[in-house]
C-alpha positions in Angstrom: 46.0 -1.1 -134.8 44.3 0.9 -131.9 41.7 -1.8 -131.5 40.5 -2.5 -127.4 42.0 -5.6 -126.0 40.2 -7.2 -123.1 41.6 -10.4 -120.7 39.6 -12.6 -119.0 42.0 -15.2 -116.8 39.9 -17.0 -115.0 41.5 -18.6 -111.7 43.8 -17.7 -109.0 47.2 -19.3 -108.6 47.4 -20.2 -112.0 47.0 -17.2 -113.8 48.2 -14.8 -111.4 51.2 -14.1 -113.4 49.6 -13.5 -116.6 47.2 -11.6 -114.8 50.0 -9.1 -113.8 51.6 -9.1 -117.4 48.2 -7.7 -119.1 47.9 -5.1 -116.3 52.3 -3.8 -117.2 50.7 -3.5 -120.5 47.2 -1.7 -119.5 45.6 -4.7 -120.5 42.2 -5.2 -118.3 41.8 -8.4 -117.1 37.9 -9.4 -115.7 37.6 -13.0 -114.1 34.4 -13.5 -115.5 33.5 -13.6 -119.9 30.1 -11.7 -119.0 32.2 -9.1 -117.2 34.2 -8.4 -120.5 31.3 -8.7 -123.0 29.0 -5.9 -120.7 32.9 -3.9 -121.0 32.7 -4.3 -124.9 29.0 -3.3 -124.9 29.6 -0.2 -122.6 32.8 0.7 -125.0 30.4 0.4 -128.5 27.6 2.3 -126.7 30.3 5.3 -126.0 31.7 5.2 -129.6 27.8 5.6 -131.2 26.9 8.2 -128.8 30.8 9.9 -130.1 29.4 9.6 -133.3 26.2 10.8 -133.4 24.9 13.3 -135.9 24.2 16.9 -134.6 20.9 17.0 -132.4 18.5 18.2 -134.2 15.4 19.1 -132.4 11.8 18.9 -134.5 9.1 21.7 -134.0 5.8 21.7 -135.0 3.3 23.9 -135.7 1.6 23.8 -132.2 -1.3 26.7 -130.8 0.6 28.0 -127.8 -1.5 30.7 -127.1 -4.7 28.0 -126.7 -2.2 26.6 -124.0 -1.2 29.9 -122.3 -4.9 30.7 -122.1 -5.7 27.6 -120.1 -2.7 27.9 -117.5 -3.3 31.9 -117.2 -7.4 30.6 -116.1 -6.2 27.4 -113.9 -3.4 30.1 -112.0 -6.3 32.7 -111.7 -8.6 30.1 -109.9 -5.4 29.3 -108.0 -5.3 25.8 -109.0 -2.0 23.5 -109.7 -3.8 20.5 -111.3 -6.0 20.7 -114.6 -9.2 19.2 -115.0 -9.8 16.4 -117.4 -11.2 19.1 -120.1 -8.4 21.9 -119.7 -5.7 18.8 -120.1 -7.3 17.5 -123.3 -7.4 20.8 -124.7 -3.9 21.4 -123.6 -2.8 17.7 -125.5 -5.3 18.9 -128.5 -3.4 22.3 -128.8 0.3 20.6 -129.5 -1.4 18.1 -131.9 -1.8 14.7 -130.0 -5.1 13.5 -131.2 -7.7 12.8 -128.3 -11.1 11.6 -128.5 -14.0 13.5 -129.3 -15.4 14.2 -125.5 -17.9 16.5 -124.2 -18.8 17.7 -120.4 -22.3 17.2 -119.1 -23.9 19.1 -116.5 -27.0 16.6 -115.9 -28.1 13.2 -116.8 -30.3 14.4 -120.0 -27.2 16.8 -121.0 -25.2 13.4 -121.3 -27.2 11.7 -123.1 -27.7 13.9 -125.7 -24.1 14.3 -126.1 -23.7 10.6 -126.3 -26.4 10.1 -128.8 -24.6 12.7 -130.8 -21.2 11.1 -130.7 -22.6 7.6 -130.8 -23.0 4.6 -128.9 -20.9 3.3 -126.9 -19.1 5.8 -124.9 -17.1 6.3 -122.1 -18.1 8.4 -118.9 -15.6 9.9 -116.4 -15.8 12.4 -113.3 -14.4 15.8 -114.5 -13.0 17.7 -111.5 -9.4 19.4 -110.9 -9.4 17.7 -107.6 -9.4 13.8 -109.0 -6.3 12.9 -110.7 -6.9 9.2 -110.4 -10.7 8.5 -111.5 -10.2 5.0 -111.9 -9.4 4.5 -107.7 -12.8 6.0 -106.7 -15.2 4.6 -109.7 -15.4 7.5 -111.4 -14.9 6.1 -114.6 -17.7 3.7 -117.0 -17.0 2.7 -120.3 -18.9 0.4 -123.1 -22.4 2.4 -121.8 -24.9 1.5 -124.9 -28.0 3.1 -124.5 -29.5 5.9 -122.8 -30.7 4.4 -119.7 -26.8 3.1 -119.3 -25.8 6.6 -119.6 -28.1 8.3 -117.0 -27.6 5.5 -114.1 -23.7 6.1 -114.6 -23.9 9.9 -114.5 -25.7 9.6 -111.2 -23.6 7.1 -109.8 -20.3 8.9 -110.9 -21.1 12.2 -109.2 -22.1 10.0 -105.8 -19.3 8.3 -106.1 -16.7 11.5 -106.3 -19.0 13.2 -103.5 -18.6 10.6 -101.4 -14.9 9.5 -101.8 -13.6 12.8 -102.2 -15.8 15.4 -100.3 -15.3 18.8 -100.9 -13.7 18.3 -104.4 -14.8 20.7 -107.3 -17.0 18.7 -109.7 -17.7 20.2 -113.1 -19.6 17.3 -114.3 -18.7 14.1 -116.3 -17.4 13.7 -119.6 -18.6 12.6 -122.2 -15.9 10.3 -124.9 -16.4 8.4 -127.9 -14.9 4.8 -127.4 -11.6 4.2 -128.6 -10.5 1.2 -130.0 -8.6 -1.8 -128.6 -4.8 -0.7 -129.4 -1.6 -1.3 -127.5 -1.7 0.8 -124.3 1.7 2.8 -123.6 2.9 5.5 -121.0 4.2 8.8 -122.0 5.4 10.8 -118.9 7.4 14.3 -117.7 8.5 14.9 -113.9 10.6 18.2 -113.5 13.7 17.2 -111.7 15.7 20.3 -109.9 18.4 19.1 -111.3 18.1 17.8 -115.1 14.9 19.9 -115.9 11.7 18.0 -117.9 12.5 14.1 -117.3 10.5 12.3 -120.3 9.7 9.0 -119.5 8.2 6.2 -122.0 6.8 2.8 -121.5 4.2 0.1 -121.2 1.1 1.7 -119.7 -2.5 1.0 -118.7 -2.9 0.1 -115.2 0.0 -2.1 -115.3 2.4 0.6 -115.5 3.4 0.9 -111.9 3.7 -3.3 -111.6 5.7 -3.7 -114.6 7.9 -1.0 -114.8 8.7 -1.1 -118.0 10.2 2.4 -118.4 13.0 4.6 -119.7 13.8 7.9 -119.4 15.6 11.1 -121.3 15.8 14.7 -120.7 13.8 17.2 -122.9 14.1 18.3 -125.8 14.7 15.0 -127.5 15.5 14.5 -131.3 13.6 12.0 -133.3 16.8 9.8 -133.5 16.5 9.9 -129.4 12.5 9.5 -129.3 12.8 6.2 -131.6 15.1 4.9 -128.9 13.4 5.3 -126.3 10.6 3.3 -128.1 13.0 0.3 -128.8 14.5 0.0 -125.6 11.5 -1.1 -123.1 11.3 -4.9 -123.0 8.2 -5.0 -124.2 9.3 -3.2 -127.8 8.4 -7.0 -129.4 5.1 -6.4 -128.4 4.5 -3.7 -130.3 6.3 -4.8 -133.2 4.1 -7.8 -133.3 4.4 -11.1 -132.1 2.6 -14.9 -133.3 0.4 -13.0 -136.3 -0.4 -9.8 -134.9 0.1 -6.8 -136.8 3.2 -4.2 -135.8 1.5 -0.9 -134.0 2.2 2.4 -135.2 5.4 3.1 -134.5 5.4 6.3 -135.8 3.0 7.8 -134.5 4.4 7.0 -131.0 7.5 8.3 -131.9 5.4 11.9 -133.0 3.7 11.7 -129.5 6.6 11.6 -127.8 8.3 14.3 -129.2 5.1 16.7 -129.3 4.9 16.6 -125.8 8.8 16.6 -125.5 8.0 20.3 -127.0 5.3 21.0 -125.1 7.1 20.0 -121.5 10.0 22.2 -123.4 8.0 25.7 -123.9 6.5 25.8 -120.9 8.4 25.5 -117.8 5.4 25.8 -115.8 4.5 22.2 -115.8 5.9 20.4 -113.4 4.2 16.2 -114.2 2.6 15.0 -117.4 1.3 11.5 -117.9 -1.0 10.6 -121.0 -1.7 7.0 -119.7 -3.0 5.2 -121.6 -2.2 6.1 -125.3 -4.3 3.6 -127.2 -1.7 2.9 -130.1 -3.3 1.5 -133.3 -2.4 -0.8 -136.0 0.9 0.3 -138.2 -1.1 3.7 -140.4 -3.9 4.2 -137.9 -2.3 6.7 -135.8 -2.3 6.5 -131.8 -5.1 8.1 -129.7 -4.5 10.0 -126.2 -7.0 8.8 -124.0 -6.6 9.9 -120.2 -4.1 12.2 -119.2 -3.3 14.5 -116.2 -0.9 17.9 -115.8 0.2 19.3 -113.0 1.7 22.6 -113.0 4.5 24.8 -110.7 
């Protein structure tokens, strides 16, 4: 009835002869259950990619000529790697929702902007030149009054001067504080060979420890970004486990494939990473906090 048949003689001596009588008949014989089982599992993973529906790739209404504007100003400048601002904008532009941020030029400048988006905020370096604002102190969050907000302007500009001398400091931003979610990785790193490498996964600071990652090749279908999503080991987490509530599901799955698009339309960028997106409860959306692009 065309259905797979699998052996599994275990032994030597004593099942040699059977052994040879499955493989006359094309019968494959492993000497070890889990070896047969991972063969069934390989066979039933072939058969549903066989029958999958035609790929169907979403668009959505994105502002590609905001985008275009930005990489046409970084090239001019002659530089590869967006600042904080230009990357938010970028994010902003394909509908990923960011927080509300501002740049300051000067201590009073920032606290204004803070008392206008409210206490507390977040402050970070904004230069081209610091991808990783975390490793030299360039980021403060939780600042809760105005005095808060002036000492950690002054000490995030010393603190880029003096770690990375020479780098192109436009100021600090500004950012509303986002709250506690479930922190996950959405990544792109153009291979040669395959083109825009997605990559999902547990994020935070963690990310490069736990490794909690998979990967597909842009442009994805929503069937292919919800997979993605279920297959890191941590995909109980955000379902919910003892009492807490599932995360949004989604709205990670709309992240994934609105950048999917973006890595998609323009060739130009070589690495993505919004790390962390802060995902909310199930209905409260997901929130793209700190990101970095890196373009050809």
């Amino acid at each position: 009835h065309a259905k797979p048949v699998l052996g599994c003689f275990m032994g030597e001596k004593e099942v040699r002869k059977g052994i040879r009588v499955l493989a006359e008949h094309k019968v494959p014989n492993y000497p070890f259950p889990e070896r047969a089982v991972g063969a069934f599992k390989a066979m039933y993973r072939y058969r549903q990619w066989l029958n999958r529906p035609p790929r169907q790739i979403p668009r959505f209404e994105v502002d590609q000529a905001k985008v275009k504007e930005i990489f046409a100003q970084a090239k001019a400048e002659n530089r590869l790697s967006l600042g904080d601002v230009e990357a938010r904008q970028v994010l902003g532009a394909y509908g990923l929702r960011i927080p509300q941020s501002q740049l300051a030029k000067s201590p009073d400048e920032a606290v204004t902007i803070a008392a206008q988006l409210g206490y507390p905020v977040v402050m970070k370096i904004a230069s081209p030149d610091i991808l990783h604002k975390s490793d030299i102190g360039g980021v403060k969050v939780g600042l809760g009054n105005a005095t808060e907000v002036r000492d950690a302007f002054d000490l995030i500009v010393y603190r880029a001067q003096r770690y990375v001398p020479g780098a192109d400091i436009w100021g600090v931003a500004v950012q509303e504080m986002v709250p506690q979610g479930r922190e996950v990785i959405i990544g792109m790193n153009r291979d040669l060979q395959f083109g825009p490498l997605l990559m999902f996964g547990m994020g935070g600071i963690y990310v490069e420890v736990l490794k909690d990652v998979v990967f597909r090749v842009a442009p994805i279908t929503r069937q292919e970004a919800q997979e993605m999503v279920q297959e890191i080991r941590a995909y109980q987490l955000l379902r919910g486990v003892r009492g807490a509530k599932p995360a949004d599901m989604a709205a990670v799955v709309e992240a994934i494939l609105r950048v999917s698009q973006l890595v998609t339309d323009f060739p130009e960028i070589v690495e993505l990473d919004v790390n962390p997106l802060m995902v909310q409860e199930q209905g409260a959306g997901a929130i793209a906090v700190d990101m970095r692009i890196i373009l050809a």
